[in-house]
PyMOL Python script that loads the backbone (N, CA, C, O; Angstrom):
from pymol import cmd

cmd.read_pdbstr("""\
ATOM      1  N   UNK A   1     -16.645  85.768  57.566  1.00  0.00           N
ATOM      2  CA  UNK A   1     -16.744  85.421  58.958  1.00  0.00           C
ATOM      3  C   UNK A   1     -15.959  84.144  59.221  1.00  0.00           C
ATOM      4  O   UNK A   1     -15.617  83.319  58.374  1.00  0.00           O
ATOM      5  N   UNK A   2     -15.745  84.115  60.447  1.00  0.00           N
ATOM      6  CA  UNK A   2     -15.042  82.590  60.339  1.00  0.00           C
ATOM      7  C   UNK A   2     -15.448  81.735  61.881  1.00  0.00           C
ATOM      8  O   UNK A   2     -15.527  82.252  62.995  1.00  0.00           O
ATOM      9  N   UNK A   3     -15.561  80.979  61.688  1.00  0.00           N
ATOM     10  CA  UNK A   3     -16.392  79.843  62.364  1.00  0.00           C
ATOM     11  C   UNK A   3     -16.122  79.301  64.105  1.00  0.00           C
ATOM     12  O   UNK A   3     -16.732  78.492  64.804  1.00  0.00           O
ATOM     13  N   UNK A   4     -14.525  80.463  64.450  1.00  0.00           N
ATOM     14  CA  UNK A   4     -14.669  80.481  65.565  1.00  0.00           C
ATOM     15  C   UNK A   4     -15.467  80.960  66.630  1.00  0.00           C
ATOM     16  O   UNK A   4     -15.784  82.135  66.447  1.00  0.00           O
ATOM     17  N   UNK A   5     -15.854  80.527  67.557  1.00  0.00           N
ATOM     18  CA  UNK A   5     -16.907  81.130  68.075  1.00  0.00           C
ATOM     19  C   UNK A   5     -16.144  81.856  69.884  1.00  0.00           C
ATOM     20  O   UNK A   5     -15.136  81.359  70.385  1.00  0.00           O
ATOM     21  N   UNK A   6     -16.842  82.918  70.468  1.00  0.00           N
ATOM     22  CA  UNK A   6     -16.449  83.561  71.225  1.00  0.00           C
ATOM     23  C   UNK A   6     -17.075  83.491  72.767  1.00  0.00           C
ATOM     24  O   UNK A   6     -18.155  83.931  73.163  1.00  0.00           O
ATOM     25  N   UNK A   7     -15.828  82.654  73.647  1.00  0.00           N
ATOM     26  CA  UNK A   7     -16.710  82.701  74.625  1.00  0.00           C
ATOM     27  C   UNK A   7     -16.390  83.549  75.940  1.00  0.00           C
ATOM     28  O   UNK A   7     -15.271  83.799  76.389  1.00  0.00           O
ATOM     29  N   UNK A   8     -17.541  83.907  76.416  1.00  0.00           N
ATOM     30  CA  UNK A   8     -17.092  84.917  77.496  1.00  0.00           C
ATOM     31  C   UNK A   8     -16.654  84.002  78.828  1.00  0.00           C
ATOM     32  O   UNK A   8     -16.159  84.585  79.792  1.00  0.00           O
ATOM     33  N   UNK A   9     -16.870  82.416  78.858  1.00  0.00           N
ATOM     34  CA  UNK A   9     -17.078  81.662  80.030  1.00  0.00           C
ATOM     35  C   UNK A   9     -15.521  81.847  81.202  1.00  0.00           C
ATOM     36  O   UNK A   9     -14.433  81.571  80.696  1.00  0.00           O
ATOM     37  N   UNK A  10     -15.548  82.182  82.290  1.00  0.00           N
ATOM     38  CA  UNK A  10     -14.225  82.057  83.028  1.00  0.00           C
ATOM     39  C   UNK A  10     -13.494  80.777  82.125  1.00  0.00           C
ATOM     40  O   UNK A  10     -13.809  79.811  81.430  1.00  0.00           O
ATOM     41  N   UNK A  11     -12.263  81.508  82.667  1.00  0.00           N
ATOM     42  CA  UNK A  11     -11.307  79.922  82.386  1.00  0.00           C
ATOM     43  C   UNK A  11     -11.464  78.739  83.622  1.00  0.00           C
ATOM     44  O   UNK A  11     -11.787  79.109  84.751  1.00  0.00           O
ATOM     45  N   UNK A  12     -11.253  77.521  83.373  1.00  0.00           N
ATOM     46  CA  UNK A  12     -11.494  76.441  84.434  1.00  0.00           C
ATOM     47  C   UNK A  12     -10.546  76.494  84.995  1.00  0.00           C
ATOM     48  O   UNK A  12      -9.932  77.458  84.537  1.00  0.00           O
ATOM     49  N   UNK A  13      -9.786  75.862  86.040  1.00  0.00           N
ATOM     50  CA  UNK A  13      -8.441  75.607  86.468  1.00  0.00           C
ATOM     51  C   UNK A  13      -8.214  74.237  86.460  1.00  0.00           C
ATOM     52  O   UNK A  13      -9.030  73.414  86.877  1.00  0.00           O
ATOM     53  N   UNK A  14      -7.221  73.998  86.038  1.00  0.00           N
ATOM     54  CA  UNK A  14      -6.855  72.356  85.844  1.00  0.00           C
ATOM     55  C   UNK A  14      -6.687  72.224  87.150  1.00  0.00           C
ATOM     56  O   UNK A  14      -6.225  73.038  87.950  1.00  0.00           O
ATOM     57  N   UNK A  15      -7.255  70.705  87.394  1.00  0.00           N
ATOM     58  CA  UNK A  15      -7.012  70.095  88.950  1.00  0.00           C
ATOM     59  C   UNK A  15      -5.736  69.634  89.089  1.00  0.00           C
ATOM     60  O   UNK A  15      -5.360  68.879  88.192  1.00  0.00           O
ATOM     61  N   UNK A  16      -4.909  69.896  90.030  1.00  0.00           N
ATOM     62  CA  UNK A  16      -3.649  68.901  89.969  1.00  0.00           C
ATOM     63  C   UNK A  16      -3.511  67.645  90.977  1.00  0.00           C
ATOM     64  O   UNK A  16      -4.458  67.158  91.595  1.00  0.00           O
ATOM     65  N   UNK A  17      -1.992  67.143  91.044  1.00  0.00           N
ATOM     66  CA  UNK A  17      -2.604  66.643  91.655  1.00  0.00           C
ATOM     67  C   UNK A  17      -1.750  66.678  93.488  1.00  0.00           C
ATOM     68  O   UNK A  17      -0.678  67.185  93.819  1.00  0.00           O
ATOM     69  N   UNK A  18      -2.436  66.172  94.049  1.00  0.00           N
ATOM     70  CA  UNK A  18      -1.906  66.733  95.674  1.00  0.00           C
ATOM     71  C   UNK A  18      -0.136  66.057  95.603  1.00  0.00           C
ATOM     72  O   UNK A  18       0.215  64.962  95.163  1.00  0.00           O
ATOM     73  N   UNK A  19       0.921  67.406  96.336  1.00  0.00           N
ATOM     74  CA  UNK A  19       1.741  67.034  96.096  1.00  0.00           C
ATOM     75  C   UNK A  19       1.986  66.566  98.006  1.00  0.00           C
ATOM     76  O   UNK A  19       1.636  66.942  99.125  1.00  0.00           O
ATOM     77  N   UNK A  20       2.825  65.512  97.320  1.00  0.00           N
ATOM     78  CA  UNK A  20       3.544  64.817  98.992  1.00  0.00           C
ATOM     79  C   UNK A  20       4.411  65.937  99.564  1.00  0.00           C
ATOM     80  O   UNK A  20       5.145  66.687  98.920  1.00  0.00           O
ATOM     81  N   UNK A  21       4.192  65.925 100.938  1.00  0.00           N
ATOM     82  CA  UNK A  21       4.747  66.958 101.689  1.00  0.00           C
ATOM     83  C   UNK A  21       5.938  66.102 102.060  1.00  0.00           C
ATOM     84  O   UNK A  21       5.959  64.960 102.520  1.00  0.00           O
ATOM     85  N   UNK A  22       6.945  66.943 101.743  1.00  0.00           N
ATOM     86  CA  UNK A  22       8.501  66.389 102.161  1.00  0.00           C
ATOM     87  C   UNK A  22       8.919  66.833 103.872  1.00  0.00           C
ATOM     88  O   UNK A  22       9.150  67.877 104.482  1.00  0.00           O
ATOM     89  N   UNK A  23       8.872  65.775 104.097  1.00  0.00           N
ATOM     90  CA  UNK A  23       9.345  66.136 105.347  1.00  0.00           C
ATOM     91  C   UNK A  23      10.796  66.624 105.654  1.00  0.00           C
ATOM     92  O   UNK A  23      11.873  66.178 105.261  1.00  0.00           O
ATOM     93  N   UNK A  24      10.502  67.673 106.472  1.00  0.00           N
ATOM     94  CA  UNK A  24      11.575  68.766 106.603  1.00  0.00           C
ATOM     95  C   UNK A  24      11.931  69.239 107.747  1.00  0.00           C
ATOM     96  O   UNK A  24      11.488  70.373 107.932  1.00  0.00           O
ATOM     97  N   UNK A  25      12.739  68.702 108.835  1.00  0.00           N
ATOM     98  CA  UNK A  25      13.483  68.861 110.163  1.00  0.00           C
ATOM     99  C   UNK A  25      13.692  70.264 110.271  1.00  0.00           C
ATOM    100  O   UNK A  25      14.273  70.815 109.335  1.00  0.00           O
ATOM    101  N   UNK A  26      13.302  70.973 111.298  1.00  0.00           N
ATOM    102  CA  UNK A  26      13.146  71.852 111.728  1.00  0.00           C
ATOM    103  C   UNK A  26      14.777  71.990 112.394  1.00  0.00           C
ATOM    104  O   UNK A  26      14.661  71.752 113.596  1.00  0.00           O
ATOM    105  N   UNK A  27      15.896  72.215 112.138  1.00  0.00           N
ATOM    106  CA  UNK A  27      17.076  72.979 113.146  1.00  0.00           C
ATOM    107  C   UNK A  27      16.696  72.842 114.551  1.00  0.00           C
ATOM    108  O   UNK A  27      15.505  72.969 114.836  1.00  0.00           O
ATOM    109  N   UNK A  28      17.566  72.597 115.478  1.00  0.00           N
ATOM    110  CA  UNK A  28      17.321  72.886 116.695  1.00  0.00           C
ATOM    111  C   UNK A  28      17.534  74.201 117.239  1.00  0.00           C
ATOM    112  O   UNK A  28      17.869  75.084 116.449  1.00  0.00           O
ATOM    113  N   UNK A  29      17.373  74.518 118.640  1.00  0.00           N
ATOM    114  CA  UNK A  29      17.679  75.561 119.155  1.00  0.00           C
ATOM    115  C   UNK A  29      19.150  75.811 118.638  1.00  0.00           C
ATOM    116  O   UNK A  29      19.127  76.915 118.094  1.00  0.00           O
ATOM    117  N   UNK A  30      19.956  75.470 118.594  1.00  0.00           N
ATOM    118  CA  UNK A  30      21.590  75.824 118.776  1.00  0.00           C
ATOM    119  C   UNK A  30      22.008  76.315 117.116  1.00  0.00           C
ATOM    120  O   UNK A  30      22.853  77.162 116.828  1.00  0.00           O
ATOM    121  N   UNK A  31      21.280  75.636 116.290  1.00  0.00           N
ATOM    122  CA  UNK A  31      21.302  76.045 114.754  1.00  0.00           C
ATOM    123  C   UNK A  31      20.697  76.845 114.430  1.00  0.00           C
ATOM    124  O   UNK A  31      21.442  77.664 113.892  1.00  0.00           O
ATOM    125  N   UNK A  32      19.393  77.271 114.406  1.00  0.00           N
ATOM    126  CA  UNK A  32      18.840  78.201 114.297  1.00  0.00           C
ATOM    127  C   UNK A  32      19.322  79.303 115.413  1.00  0.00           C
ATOM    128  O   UNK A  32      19.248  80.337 114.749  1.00  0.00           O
ATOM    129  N   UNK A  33      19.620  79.560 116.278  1.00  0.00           N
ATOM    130  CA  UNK A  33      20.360  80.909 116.739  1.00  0.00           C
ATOM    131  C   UNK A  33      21.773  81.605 116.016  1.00  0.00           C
ATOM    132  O   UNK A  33      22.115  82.769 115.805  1.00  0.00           O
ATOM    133  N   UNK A  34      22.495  80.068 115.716  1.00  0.00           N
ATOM    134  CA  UNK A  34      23.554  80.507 114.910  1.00  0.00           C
ATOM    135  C   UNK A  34      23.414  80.750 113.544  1.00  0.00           C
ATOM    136  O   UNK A  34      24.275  81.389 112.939  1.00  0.00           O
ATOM    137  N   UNK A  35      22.300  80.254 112.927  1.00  0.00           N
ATOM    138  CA  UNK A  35      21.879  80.697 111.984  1.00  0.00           C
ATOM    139  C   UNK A  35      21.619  82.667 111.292  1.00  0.00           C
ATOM    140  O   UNK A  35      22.011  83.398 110.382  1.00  0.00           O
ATOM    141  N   UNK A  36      20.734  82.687 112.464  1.00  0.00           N
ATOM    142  CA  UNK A  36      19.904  84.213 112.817  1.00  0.00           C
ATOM    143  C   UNK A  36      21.150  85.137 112.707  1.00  0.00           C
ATOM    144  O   UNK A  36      21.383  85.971 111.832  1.00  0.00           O
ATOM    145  N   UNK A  37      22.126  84.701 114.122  1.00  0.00           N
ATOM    146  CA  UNK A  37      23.049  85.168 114.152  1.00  0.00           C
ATOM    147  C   UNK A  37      23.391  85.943 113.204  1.00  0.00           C
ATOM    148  O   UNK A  37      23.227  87.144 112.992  1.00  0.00           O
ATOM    149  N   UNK A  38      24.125  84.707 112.397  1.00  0.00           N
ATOM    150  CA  UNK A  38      25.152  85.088 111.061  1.00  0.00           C
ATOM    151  C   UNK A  38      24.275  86.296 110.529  1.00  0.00           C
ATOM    152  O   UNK A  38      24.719  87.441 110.614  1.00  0.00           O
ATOM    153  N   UNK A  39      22.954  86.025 109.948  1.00  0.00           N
ATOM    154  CA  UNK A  39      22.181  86.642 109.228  1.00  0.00           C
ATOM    155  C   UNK A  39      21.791  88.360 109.905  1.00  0.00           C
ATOM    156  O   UNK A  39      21.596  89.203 109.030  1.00  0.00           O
ATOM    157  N   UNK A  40      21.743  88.582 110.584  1.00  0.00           N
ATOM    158  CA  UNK A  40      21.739  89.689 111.661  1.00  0.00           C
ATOM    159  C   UNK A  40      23.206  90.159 111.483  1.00  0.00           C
ATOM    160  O   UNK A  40      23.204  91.274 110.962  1.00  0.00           O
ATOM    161  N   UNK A  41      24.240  89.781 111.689  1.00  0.00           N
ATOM    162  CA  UNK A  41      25.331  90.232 111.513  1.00  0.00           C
ATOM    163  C   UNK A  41      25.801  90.483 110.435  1.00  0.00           C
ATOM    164  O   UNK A  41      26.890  91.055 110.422  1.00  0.00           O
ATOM    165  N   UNK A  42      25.118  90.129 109.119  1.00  0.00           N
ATOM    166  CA  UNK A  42      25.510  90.267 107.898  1.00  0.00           C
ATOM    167  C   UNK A  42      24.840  92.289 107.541  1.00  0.00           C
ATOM    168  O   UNK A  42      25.336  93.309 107.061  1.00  0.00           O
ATOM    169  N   UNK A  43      23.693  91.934 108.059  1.00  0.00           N
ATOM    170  CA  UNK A  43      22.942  92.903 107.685  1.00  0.00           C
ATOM    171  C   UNK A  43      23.618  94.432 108.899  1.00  0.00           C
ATOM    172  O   UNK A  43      23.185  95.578 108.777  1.00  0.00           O
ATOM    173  N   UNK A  44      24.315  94.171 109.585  1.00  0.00           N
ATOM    174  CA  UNK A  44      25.144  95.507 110.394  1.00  0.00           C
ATOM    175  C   UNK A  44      26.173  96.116 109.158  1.00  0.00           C
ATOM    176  O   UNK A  44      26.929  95.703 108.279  1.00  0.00           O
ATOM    177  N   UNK A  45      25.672  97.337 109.708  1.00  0.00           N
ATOM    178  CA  UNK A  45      26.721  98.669 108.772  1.00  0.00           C
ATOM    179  C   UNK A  45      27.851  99.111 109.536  1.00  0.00           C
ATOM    180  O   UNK A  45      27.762 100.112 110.247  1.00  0.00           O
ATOM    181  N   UNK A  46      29.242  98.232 109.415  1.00  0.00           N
ATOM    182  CA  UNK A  46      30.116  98.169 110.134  1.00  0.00           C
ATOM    183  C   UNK A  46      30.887  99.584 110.015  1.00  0.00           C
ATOM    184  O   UNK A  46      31.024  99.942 108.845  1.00  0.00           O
ATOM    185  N   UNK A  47      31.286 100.242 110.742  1.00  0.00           N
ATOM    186  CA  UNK A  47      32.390 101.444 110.520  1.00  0.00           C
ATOM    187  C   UNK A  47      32.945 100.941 109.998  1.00  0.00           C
ATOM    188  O   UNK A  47      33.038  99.714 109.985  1.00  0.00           O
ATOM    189  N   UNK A  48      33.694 101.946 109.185  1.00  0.00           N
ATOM    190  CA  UNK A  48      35.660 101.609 108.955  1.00  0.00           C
ATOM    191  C   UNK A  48      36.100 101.923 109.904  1.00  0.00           C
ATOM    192  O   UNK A  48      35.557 102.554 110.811  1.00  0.00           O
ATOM    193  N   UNK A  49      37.651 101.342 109.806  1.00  0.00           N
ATOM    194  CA  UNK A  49      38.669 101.630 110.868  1.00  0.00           C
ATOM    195  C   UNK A  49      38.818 103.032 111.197  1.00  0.00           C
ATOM    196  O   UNK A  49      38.610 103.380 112.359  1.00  0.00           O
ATOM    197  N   UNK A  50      39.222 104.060 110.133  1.00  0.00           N
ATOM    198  CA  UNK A  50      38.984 105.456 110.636  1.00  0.00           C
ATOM    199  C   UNK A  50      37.917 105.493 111.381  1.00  0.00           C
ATOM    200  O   UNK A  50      38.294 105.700 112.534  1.00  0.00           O
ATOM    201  N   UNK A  51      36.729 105.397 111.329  1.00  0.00           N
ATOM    202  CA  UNK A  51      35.328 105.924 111.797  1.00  0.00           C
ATOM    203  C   UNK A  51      35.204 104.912 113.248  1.00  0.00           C
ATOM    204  O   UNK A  51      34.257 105.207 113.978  1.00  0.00           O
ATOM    205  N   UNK A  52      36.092 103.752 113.706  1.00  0.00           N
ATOM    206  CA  UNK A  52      36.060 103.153 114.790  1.00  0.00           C
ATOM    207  C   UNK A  52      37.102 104.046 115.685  1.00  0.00           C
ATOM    208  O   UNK A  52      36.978 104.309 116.881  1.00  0.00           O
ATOM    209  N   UNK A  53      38.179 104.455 114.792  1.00  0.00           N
ATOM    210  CA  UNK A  53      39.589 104.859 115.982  1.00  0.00           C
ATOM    211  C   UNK A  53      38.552 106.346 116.035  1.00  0.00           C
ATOM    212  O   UNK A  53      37.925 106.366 117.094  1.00  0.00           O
ATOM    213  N   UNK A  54      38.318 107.295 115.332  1.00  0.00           N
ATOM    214  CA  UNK A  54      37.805 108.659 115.962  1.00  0.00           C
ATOM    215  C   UNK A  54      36.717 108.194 117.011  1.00  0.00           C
ATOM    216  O   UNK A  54      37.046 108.560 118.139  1.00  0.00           O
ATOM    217  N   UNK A  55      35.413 107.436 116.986  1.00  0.00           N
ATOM    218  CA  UNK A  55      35.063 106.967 118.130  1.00  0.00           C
ATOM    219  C   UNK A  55      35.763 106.621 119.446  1.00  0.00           C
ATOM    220  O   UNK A  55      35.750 107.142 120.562  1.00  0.00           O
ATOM    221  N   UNK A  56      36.403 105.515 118.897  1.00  0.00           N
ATOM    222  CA  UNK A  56      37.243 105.249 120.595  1.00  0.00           C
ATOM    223  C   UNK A  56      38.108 106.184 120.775  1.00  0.00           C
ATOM    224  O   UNK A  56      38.676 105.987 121.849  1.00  0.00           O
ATOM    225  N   UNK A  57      38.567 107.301 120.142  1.00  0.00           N
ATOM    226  CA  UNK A  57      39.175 108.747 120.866  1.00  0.00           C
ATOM    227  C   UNK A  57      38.141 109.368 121.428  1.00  0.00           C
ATOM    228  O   UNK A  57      38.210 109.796 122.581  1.00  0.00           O
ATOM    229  N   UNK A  58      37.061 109.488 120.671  1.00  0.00           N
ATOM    230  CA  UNK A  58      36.817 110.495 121.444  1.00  0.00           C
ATOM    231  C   UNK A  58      35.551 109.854 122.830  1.00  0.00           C
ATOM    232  O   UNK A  58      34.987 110.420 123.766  1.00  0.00           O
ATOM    233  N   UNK A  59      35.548 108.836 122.451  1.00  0.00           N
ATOM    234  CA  UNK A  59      34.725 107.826 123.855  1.00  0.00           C
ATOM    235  C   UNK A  59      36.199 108.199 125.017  1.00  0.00           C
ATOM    236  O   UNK A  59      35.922 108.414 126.197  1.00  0.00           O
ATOM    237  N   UNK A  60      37.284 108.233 124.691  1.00  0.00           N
ATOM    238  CA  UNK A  60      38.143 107.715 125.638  1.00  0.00           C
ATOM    239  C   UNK A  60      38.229 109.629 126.401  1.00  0.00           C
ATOM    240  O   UNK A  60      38.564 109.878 127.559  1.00  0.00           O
ATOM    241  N   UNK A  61      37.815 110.703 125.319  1.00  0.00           N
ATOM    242  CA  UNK A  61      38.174 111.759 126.088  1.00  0.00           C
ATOM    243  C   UNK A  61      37.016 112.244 127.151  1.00  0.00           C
ATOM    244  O   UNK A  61      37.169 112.888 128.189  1.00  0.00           O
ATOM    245  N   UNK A  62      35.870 111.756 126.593  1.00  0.00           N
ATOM    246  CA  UNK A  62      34.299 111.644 127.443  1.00  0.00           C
ATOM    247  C   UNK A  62      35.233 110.599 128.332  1.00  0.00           C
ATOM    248  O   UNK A  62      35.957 111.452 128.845  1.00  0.00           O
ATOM    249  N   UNK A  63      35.408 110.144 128.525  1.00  0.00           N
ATOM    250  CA  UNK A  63      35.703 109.169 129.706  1.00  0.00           C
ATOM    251  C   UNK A  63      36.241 110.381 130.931  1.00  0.00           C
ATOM    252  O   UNK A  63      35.773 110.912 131.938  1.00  0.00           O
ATOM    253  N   UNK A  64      37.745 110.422 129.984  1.00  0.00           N
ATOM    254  CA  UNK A  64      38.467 111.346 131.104  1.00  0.00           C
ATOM    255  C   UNK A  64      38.286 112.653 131.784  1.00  0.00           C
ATOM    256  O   UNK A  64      38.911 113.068 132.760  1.00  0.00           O
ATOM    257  N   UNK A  65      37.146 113.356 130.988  1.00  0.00           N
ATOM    258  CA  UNK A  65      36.353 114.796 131.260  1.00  0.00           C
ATOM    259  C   UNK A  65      35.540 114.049 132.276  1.00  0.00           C
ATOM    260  O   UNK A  65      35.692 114.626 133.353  1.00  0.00           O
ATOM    261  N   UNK A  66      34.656 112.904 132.412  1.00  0.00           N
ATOM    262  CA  UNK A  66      33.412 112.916 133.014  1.00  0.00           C
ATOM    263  C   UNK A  66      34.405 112.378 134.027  1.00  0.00           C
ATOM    264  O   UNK A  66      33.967 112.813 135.091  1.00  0.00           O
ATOM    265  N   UNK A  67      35.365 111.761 134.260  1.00  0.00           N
ATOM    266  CA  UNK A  67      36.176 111.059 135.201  1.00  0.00           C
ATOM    267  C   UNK A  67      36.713 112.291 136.314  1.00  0.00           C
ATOM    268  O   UNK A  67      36.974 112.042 137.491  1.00  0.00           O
ATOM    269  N   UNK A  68      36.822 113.716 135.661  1.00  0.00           N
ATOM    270  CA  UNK A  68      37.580 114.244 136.464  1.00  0.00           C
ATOM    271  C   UNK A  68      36.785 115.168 137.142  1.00  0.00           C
ATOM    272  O   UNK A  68      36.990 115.769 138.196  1.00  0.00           O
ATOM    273  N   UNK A  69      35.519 115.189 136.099  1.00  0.00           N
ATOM    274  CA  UNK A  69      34.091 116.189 136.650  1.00  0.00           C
ATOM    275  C   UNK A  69      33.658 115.884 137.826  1.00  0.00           C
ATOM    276  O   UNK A  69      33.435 116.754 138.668  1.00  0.00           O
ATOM    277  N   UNK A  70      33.436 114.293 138.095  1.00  0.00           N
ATOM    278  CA  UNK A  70      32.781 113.404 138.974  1.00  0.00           C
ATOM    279  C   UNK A  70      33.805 113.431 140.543  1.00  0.00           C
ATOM    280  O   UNK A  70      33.453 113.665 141.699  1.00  0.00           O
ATOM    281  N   UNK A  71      35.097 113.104 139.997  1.00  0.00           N
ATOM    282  CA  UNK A  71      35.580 113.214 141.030  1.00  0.00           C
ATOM    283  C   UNK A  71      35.893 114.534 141.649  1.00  0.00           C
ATOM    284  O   UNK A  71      36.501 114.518 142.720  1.00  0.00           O
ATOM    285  N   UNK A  72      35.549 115.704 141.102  1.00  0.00           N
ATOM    286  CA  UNK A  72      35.829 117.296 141.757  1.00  0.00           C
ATOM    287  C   UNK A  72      34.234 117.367 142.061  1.00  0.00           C
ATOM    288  O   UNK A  72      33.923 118.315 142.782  1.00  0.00           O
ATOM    289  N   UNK A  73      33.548 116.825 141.786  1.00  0.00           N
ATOM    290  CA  UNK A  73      32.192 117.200 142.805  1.00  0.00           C
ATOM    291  C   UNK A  73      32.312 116.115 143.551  1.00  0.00           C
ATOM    292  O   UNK A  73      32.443 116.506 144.711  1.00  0.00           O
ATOM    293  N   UNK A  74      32.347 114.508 143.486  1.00  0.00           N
ATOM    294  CA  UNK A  74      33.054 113.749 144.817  1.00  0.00           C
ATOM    295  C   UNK A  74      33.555 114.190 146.018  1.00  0.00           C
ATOM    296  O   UNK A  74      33.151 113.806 147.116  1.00  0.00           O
ATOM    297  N   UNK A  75      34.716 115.251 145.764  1.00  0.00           N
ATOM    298  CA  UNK A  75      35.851 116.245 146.546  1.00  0.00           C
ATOM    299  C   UNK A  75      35.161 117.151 147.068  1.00  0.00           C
ATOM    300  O   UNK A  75      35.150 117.303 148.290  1.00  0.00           O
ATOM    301  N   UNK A  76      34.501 117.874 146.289  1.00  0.00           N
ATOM    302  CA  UNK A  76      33.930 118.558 147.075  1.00  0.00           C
ATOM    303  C   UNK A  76      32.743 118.664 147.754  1.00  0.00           C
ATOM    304  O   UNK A  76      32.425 119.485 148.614  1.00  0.00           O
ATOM    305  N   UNK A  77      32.135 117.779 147.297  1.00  0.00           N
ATOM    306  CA  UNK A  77      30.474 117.271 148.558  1.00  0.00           C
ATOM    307  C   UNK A  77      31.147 116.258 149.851  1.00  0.00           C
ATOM    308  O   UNK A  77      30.448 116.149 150.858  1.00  0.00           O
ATOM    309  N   UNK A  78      32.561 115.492 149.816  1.00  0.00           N
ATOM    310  CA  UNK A  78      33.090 115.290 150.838  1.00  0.00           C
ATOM    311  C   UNK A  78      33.524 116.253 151.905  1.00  0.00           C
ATOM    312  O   UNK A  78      33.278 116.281 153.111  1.00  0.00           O
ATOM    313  N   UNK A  79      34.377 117.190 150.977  1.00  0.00           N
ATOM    314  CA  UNK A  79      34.726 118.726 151.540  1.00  0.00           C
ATOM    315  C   UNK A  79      33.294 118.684 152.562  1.00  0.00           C
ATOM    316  O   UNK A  79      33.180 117.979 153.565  1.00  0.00           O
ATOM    317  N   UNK A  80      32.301 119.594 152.037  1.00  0.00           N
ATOM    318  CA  UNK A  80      31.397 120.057 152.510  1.00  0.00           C
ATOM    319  C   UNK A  80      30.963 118.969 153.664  1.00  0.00           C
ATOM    320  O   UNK A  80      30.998 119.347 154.835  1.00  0.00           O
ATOM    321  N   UNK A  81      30.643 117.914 153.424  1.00  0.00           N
ATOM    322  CA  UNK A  81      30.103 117.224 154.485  1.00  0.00           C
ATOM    323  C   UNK A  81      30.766 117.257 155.854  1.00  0.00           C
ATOM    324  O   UNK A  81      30.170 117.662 156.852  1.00  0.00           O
ATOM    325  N   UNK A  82      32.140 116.776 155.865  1.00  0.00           N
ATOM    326  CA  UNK A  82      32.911 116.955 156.469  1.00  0.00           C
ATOM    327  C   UNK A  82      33.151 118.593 157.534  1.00  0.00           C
ATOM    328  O   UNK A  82      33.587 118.718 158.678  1.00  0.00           O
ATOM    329  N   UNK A  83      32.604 119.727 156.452  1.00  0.00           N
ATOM    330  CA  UNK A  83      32.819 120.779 157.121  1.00  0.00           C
ATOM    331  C   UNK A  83      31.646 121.292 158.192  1.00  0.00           C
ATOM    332  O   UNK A  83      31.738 122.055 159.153  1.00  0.00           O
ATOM    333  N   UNK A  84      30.471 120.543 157.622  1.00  0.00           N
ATOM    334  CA  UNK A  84      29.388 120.460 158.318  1.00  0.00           C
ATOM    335  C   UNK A  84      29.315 119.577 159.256  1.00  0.00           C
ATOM    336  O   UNK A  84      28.461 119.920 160.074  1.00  0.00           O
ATOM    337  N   UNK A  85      29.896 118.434 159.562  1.00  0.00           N
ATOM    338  CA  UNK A  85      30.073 117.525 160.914  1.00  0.00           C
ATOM    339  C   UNK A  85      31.468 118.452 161.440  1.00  0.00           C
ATOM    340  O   UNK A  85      31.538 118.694 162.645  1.00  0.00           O
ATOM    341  N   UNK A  86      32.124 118.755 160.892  1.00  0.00           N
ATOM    342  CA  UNK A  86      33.097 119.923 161.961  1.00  0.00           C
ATOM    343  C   UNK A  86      34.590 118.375 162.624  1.00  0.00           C
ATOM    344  O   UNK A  86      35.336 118.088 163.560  1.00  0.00           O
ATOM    345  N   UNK A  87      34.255 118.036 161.620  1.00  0.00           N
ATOM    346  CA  UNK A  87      35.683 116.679 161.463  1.00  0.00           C
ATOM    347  C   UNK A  87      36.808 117.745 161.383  1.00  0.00           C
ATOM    348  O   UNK A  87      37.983 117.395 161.270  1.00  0.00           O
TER     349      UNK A  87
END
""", "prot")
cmd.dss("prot")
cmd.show_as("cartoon", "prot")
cmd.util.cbc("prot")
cmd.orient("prot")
């Protein structure tokens, strides 16, 4: 046998000792936005250039379809109005 003996007792926690709080300036408004900023912008999943130019084609052909849709019902609810005041 040997003469260590076995204890079930919790372990204690050593006390430490209180640490000084460092004082630490808070950024102003203008730093902390540009801060965020950056950080927000880091984290965007930018296209590539291919995957930007097929967008702005085909944004630009939705443009010119809805551009020409709008103005032939424009044309023609003027039409009509017009035919109904008897202008």
């Amino acid at each position: 046998m040997t003469d260590k003996k076995e204890t079930n007792a919790p372990l204690q926690k050593k006390e430490s000792k209180p640490v000084a709080k460092k004082e630490h300036k808070e950024p102003n408004f203008i730093q902390r936005y540009y801060r965020e900023t950056i950080g927000e912008l880091r984290k965007v999943n930018w296209p590539t250039r291919r995957e930007a130019v097929n967008m702005t084609i085909l944004v630009v052909i939705v443009l010119v379809i809805m551009t020409i849709f709008l103005g032939s019902v424009d044309a023609l609810a003027a039409m009509f109005v017009s035919w109904i005041i008897g202008l």
